[in-house]
C-alpha positions as CSV (number, residue, x, y, z in Angstrom):
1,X,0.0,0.0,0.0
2,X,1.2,3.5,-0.5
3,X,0.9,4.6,2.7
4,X,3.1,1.9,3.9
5,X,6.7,2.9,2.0
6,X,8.2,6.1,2.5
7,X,10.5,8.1,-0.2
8,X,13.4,9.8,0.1
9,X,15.5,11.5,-2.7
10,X,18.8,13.0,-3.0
11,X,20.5,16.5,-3.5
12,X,17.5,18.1,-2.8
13,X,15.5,17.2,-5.8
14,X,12.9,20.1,-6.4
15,X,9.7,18.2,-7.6
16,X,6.9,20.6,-7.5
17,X,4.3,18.5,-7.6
18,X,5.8,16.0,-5.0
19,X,7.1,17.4,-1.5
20,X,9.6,15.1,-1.3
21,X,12.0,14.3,1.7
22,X,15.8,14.7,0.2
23,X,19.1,14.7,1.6
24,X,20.6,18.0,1.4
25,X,24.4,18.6,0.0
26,X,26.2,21.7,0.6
27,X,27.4,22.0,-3.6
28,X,28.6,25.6,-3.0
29,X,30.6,24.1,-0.1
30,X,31.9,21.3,-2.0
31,X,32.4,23.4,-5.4
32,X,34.6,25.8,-2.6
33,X,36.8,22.8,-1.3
34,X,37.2,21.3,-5.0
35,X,38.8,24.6,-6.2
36,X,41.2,25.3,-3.6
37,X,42.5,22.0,-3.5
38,X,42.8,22.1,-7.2
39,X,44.7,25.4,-7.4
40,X,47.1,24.1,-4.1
41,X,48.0,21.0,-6.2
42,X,48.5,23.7,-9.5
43,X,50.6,25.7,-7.3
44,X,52.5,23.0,-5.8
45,X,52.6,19.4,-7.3
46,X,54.1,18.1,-4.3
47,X,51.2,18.8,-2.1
48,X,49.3,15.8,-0.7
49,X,45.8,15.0,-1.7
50,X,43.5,16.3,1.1
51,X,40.1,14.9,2.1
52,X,37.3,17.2,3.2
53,X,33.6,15.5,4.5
54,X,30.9,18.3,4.3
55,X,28.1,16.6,6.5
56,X,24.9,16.1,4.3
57,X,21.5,17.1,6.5
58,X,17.9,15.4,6.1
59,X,15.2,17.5,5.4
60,X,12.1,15.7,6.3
61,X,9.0,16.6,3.7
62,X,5.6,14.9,2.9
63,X,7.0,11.7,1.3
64,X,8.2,9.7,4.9
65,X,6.0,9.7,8.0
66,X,6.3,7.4,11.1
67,X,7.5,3.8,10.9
68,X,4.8,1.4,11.4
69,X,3.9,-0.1,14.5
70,X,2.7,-3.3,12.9
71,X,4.7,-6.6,13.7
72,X,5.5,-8.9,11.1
């Protein structure tokens, strides 16, 4: 049943007609990191590669609601 599965999307999908719940990337963040790391390895081809983790954040819309509470 429909009301039984919940949906979730990724990068924050804008779907007008469906309010869907999404995980939320920081791309200007990313983009930000990308580019100075790029330019530090232009500017010096010794440098090590770096890792950077921008946290991703949930935003709950109408496609998820409560887990069920049926067993089985």
């Amino acid at each position: 049943m429909p009301r039984d599965i919940s949906a979730v999307g990724y990068d924050d999908s804008h779907l007008s007609h469906i309010d869907l719940t999404t995980v939320r990337q920081d791309a200007a963040g990313l983009a930000e990191h990308a580019v100075r790391a790029a330019i530090a390895r232009l500017e010096d081809d010794s440098a090590l590669p770096t890792e950077t983790v921008i946290d991703p954040k949930l935003v709950v819309r109408g496609t998820t609601g409560p887990p069920s509470t049926r067993s089985g």
